[in-house]
C-alpha atoms as a printed R data frame, in Angstrom:
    type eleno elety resid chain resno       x       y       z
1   ATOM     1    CA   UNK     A     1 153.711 285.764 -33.475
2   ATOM     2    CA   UNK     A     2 153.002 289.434 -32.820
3   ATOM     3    CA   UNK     A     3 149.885 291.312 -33.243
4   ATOM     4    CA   UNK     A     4 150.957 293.447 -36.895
5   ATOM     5    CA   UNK     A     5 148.999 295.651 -39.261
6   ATOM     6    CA   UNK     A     6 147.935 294.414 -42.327
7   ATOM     7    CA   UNK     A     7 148.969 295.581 -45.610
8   ATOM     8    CA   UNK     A     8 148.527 294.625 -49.224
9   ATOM     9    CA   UNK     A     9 150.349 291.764 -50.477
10  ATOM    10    CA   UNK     A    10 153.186 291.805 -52.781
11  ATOM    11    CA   UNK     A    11 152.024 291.125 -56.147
12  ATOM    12    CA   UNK     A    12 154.547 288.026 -57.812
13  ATOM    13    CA   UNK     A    13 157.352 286.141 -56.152
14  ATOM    14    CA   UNK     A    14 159.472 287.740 -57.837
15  ATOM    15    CA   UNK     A    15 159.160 291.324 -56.460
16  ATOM    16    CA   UNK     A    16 158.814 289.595 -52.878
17  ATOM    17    CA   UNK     A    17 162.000 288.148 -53.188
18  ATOM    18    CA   UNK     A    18 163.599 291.272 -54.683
19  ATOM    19    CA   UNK     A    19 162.291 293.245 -51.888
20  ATOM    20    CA   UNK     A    20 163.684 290.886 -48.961
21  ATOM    21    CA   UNK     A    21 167.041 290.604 -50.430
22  ATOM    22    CA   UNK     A    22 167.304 294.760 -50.976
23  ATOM    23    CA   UNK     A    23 166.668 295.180 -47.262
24  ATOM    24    CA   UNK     A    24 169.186 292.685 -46.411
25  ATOM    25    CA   UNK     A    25 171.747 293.900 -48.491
26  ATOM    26    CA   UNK     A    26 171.290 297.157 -46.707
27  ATOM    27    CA   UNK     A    27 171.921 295.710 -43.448
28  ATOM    28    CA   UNK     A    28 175.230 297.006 -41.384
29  ATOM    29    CA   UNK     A    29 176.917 295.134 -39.137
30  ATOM    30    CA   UNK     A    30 175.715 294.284 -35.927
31  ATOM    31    CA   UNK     A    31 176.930 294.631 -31.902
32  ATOM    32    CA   UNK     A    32 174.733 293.027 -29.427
33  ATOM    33    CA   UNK     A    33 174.315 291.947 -26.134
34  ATOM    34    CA   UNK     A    34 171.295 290.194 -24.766
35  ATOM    35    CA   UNK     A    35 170.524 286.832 -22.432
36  ATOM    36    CA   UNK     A    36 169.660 283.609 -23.947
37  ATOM    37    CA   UNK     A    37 167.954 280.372 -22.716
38  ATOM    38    CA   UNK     A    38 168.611 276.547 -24.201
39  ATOM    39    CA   UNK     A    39 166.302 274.122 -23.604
40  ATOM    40    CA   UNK     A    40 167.661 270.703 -24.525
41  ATOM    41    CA   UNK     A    41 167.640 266.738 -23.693
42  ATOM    42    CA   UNK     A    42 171.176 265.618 -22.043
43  ATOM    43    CA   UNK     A    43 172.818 262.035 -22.928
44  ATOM    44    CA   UNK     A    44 170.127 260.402 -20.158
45  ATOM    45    CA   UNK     A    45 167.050 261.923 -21.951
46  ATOM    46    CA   UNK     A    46 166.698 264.561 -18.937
47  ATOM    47    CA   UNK     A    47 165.384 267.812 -20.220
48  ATOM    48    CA   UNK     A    48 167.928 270.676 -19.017
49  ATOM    49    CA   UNK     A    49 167.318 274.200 -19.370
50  ATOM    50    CA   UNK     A    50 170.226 276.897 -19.070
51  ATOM    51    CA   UNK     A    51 170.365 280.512 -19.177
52  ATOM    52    CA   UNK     A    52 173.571 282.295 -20.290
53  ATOM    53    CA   UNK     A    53 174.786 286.319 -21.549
54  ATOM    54    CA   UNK     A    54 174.846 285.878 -25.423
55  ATOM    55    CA   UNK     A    55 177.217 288.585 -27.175
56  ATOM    56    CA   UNK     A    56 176.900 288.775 -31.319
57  ATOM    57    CA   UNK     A    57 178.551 290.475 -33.776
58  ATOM    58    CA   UNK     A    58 178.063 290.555 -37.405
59  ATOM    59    CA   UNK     A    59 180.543 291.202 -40.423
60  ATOM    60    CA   UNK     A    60 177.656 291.186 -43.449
61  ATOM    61    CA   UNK     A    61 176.896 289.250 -45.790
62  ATOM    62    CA   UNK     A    62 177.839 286.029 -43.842
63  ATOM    63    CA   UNK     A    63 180.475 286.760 -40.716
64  ATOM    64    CA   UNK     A    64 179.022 286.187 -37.719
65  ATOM    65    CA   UNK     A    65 180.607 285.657 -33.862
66  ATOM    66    CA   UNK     A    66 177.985 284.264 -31.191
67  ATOM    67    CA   UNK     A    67 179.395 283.769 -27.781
68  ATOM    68    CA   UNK     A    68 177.026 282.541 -24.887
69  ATOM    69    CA   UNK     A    69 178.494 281.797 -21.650
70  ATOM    70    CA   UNK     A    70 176.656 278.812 -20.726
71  ATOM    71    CA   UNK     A    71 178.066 278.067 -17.041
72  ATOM    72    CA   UNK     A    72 181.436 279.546 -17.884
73  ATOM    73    CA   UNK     A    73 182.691 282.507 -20.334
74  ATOM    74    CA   UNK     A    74 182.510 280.907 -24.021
75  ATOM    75    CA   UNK     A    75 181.564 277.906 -23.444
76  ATOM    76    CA   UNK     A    76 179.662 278.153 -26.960
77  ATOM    77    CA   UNK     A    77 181.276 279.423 -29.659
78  ATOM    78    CA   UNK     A    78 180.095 280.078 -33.020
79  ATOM    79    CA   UNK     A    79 180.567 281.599 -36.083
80  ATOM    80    CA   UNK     A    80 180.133 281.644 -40.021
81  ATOM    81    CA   UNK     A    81 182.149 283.523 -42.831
82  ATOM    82    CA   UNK     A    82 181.596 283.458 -46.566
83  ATOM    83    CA   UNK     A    83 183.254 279.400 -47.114
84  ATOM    84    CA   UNK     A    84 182.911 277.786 -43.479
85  ATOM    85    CA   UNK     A    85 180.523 277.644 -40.174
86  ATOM    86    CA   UNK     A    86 182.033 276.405 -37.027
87  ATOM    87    CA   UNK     A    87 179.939 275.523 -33.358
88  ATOM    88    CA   UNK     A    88 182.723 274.747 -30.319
89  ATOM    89    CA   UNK     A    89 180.578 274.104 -27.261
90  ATOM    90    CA   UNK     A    90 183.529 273.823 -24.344
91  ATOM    91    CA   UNK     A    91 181.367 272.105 -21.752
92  ATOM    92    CA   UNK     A    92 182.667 268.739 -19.826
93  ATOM    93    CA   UNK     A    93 180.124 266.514 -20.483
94  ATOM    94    CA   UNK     A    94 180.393 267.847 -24.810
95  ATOM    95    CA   UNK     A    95 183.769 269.147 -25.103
96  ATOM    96    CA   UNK     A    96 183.131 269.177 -29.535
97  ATOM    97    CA   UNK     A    97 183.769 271.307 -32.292
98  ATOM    98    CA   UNK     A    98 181.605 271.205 -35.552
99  ATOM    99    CA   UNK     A    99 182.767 272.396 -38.676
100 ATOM   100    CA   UNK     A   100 181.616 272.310 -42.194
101 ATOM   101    CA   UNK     A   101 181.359 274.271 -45.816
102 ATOM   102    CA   UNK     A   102 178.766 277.793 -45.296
103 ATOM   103    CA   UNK     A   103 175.536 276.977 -46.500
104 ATOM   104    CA   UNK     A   104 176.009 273.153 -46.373
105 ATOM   105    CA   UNK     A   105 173.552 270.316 -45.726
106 ATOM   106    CA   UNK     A   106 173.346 269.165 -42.070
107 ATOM   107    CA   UNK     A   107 171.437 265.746 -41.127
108 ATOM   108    CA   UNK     A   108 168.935 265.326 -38.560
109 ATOM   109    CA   UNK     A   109 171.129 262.376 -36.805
110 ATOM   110    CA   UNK     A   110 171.351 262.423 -33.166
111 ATOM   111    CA   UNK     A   111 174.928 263.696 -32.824
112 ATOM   112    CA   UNK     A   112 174.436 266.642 -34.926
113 ATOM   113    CA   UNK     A   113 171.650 267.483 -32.890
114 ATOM   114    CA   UNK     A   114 173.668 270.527 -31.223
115 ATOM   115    CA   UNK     A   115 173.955 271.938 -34.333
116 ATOM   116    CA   UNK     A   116 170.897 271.686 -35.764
117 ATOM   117    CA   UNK     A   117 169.364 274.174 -32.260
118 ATOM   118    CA   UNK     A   118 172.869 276.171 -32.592
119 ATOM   119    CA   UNK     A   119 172.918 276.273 -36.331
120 ATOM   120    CA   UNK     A   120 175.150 279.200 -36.933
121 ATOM   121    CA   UNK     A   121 173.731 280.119 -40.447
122 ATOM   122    CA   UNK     A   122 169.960 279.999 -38.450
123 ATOM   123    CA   UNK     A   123 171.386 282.192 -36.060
124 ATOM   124    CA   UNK     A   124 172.659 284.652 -38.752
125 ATOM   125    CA   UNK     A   125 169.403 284.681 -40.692
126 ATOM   126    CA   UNK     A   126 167.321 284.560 -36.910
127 ATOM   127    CA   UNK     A   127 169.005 287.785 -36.674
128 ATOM   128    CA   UNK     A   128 167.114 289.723 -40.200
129 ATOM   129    CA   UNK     A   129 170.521 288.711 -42.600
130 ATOM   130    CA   UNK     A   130 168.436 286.710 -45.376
131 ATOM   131    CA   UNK     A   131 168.589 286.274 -48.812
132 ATOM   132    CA   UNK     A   132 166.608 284.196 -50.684
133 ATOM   133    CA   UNK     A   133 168.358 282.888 -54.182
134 ATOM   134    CA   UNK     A   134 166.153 283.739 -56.847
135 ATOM   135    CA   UNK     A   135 167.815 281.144 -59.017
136 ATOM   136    CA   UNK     A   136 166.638 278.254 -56.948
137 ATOM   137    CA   UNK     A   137 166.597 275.158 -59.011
138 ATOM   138    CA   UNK     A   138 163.575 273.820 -57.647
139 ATOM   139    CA   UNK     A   139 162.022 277.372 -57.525
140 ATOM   140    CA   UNK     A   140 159.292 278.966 -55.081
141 ATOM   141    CA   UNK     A   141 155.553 278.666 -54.120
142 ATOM   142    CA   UNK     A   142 154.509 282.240 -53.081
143 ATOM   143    CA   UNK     A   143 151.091 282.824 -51.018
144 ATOM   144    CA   UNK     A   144 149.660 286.220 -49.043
145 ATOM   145    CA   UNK     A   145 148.555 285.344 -45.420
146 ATOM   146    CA   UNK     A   146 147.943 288.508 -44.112
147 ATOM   147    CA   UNK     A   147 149.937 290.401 -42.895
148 ATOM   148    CA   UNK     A   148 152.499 287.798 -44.383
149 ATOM   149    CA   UNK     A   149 154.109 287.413 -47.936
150 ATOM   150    CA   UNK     A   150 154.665 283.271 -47.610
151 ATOM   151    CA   UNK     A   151 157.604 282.312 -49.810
152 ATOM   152    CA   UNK     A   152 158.297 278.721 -50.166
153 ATOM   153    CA   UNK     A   153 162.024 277.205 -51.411
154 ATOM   154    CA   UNK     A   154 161.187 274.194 -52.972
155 ATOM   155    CA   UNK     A   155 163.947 271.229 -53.387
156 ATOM   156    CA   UNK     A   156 164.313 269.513 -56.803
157 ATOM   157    CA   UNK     A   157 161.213 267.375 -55.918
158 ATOM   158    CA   UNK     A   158 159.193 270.031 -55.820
159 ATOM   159    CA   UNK     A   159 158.913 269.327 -51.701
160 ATOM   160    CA   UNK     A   160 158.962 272.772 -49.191
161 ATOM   161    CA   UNK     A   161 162.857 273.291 -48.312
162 ATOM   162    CA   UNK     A   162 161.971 276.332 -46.198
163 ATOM   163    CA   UNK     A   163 158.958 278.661 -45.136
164 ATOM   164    CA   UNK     A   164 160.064 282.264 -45.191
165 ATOM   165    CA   UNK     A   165 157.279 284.807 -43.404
166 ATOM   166    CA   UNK     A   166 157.872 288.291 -44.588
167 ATOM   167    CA   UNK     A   167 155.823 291.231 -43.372
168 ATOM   168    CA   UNK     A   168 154.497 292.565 -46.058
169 ATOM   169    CA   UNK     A   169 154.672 296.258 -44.603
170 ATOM   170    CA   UNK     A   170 158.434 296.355 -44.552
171 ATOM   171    CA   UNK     A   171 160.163 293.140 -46.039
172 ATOM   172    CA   UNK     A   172 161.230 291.799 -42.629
173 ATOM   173    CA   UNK     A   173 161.557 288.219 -42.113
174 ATOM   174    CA   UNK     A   174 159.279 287.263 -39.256
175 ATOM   175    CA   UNK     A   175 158.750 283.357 -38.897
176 ATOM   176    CA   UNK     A   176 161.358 281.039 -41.162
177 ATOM   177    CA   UNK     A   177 160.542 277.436 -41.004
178 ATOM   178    CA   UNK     A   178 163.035 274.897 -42.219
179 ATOM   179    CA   UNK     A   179 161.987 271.539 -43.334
180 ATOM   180    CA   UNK     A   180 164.008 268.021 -43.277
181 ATOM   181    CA   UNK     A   181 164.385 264.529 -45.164
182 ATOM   182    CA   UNK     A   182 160.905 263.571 -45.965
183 ATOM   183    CA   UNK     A   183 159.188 267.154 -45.935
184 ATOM   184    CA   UNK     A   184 159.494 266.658 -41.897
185 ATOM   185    CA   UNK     A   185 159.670 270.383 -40.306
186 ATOM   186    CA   UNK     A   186 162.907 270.691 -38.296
187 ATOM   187    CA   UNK     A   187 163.568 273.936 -37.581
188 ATOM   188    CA   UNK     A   188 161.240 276.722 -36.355
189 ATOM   189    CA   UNK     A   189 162.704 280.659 -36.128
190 ATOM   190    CA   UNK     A   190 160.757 283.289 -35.123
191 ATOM   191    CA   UNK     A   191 161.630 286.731 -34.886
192 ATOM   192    CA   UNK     A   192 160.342 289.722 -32.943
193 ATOM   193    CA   UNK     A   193 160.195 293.270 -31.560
194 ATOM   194    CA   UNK     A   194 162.631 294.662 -33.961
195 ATOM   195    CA   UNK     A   195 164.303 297.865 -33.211
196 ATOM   196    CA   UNK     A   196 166.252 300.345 -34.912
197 ATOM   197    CA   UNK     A   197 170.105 299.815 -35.170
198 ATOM   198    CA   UNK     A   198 170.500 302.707 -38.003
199 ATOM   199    CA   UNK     A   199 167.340 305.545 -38.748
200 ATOM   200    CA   UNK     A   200 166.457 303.100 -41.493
201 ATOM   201    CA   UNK     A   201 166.913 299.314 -40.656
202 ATOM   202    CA   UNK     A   202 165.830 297.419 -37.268
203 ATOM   203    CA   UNK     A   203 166.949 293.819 -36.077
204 ATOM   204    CA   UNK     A   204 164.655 291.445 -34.217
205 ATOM   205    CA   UNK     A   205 165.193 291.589 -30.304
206 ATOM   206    CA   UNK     A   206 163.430 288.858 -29.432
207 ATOM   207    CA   UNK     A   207 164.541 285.447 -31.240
208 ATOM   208    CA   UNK     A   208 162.890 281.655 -30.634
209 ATOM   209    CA   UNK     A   209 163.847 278.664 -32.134
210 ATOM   210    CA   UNK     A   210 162.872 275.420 -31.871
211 ATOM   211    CA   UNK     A   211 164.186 272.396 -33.636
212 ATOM   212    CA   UNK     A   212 162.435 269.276 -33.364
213 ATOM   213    CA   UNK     A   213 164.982 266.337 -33.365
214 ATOM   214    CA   UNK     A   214 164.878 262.912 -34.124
215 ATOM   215    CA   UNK     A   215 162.551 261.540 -31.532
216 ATOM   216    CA   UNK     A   216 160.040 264.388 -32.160
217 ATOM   217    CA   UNK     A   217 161.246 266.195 -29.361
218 ATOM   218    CA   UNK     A   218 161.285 270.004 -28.963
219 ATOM   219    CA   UNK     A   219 164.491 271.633 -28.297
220 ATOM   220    CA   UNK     A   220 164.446 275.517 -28.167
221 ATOM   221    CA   UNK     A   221 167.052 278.392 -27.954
222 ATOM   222    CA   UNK     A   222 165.361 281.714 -27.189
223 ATOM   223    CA   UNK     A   223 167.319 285.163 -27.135
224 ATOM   224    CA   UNK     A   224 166.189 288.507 -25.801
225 ATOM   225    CA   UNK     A   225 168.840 291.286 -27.030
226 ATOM   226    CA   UNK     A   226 169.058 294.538 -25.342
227 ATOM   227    CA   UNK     A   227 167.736 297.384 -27.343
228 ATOM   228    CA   UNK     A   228 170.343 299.218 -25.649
229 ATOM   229    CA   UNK     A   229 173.605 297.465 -26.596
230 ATOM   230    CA   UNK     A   230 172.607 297.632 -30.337
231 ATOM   231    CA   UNK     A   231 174.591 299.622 -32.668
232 ATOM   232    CA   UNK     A   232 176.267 299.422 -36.126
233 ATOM   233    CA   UNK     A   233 179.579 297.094 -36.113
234 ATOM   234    CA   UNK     A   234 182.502 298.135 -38.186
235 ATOM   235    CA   UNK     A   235 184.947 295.243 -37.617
236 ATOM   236    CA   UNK     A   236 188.976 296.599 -37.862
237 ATOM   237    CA   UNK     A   237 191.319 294.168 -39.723
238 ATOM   238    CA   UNK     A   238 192.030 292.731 -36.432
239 ATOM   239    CA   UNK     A   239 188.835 292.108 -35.242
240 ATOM   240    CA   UNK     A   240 187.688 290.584 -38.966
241 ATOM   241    CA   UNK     A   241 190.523 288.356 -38.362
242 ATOM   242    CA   UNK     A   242 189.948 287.130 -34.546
243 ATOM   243    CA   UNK     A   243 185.880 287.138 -34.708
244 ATOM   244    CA   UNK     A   244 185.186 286.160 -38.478
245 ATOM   245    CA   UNK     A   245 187.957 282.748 -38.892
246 ATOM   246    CA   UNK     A   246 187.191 279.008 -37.790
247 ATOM   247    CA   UNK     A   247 189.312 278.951 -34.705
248 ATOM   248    CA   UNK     A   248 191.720 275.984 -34.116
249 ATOM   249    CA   UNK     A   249 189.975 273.430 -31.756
250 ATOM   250    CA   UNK     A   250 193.246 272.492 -29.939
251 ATOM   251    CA   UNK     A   251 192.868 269.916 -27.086
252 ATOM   252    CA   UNK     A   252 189.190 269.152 -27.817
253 ATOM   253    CA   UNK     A   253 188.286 265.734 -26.849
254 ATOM   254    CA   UNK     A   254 185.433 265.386 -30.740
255 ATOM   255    CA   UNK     A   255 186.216 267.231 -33.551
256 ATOM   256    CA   UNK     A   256 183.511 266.618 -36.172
257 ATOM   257    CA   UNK     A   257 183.371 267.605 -40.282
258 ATOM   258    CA   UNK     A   258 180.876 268.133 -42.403
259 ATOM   259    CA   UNK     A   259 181.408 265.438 -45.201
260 ATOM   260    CA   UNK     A   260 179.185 265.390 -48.328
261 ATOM   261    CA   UNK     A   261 176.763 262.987 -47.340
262 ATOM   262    CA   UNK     A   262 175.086 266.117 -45.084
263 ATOM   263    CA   UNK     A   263 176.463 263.966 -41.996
264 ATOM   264    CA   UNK     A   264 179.077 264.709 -39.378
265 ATOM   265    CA   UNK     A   265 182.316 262.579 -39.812
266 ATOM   266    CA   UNK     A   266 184.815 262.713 -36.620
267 ATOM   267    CA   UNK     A   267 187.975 263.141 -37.020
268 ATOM   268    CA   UNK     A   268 190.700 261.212 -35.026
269 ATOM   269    CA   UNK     A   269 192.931 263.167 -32.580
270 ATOM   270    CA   UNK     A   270 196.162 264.385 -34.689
271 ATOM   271    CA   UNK     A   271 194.731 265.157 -37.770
């Protein structure tokens, strides 16, 4: 991560927590442009890597639109609002749409791989939007590593859920690690070089995540925004409608839901 001053610690949990989710509850909404690279295994194990334009907008507390045009214009859509998440990659050789309650559990299996590296509620908190529930019923471990405030979600077995890195300067989330089944680390998001989208708040312009999958390979999506597109988003009814609801997957060969057992069911064609 990047060189940053120290500074003193919070002092409980409690105050950390409070501090992170007053930033974020400040934060406007967000237009962005940038250039993003995925690094990820095909169907025949080959490791491809792609560069594509990314464009993002935000609708706080949980709309988000991210379009990258991987080979063609939005070929990856995806997008969260405050009950569902959707991921539509519209490439030949995946040609699938994901879908599933916000906030729900996702699987490590193989086929929900894609979603795992494109998680659109990662990309929403790689981009400074999170909060931290400080009614978690397995509650937090808290720890100062300078210049980091460590807070730790722990699940109902008292096992890390997720890692959250805040600089203790100025409450921004800096590294967020999410862990797996079995306390196995599956997700790594780091964020970087913020800059300032209002006098008082920045965003991270440099984003990298990495999501080891199921055969303990690395899989990354980095994104470099330009400081220059960034401004404050005020979505019009219009645009809260067409950015900010799961669109209808018409004519896509796999169409896969999120069922309760955190695993992707697909559905058959017609239904």
């Amino acid at each position: 991560m990047e060189a940053l001053s120290p500074c003193s610690g919070k002092p409980t949990v409690t105050v950390a927590i409070e501090d992170l989710n007053a930033r974020t509850a400040k934060m406007p909404g967000l237009k962005a442009s940038g250039q993003g690279i995925i690094e990820f295994y095909d169907e025949d194990g080959k490791l491809r890597r792609e560069p594509f334009p990314v464009i993002i907008r935000t609708m706080p507390p949980q709309g988000l639109y991210f379009q990258g045009n991987v080979i063609v214009p939005k070929s990856v859509i995806l997008g969260t609002n405050a009950q569902e998440f959707w991921l539509w990659i519209k490439l030949k050789e995946v040609d699938s749409f994901w879908s599933g309650p916000f906030g729900g559990c996702v699987s490590g299996a193989s086929e929900a791989s894609p979603v795992m590296l494109l998680s659109p509620a990662s990309i929403l908190e790689s981009l400074s939007y999170v909060k931290l529930d400080s009614q978690n019923p397995g509650g937090y471990a808290f720890r100062h590593k300078s210049p980091y405030d460590v807070v730790t979600m722990l699940d109902a077995q008292g096992l890390p859920a997720r890692n959250v890195y805040i600089y203790s300067c100025d409450s921004t989330p800096r590294k967020i690690e999410y862990f797996g089944p079995g306390n196995k680390l599956m997700l790594t998001t780091r964020l970087s070089n913020y800059a300032m989208v209002t006098p008082e708040l920045a965003v991270p312009t440099r984003i990298e995540m990495t999501f080891i999958d199921e055969k303990d390979r690395s899989q990354k999506l980095s994104i470099a925004l330009n400081k220059d597109t960034l401004e404050v988003f005020r979505a019009t009814p219009r645009q809260a409608t067409g950015l900010f609801t799961k669109p209808d997957p018409v004519g896509t060969r796999h169409i896969f839901r999120l069922g309760d057992n955190c695993k992707f069911e697909e559905i058959p064609a017609g239904q």
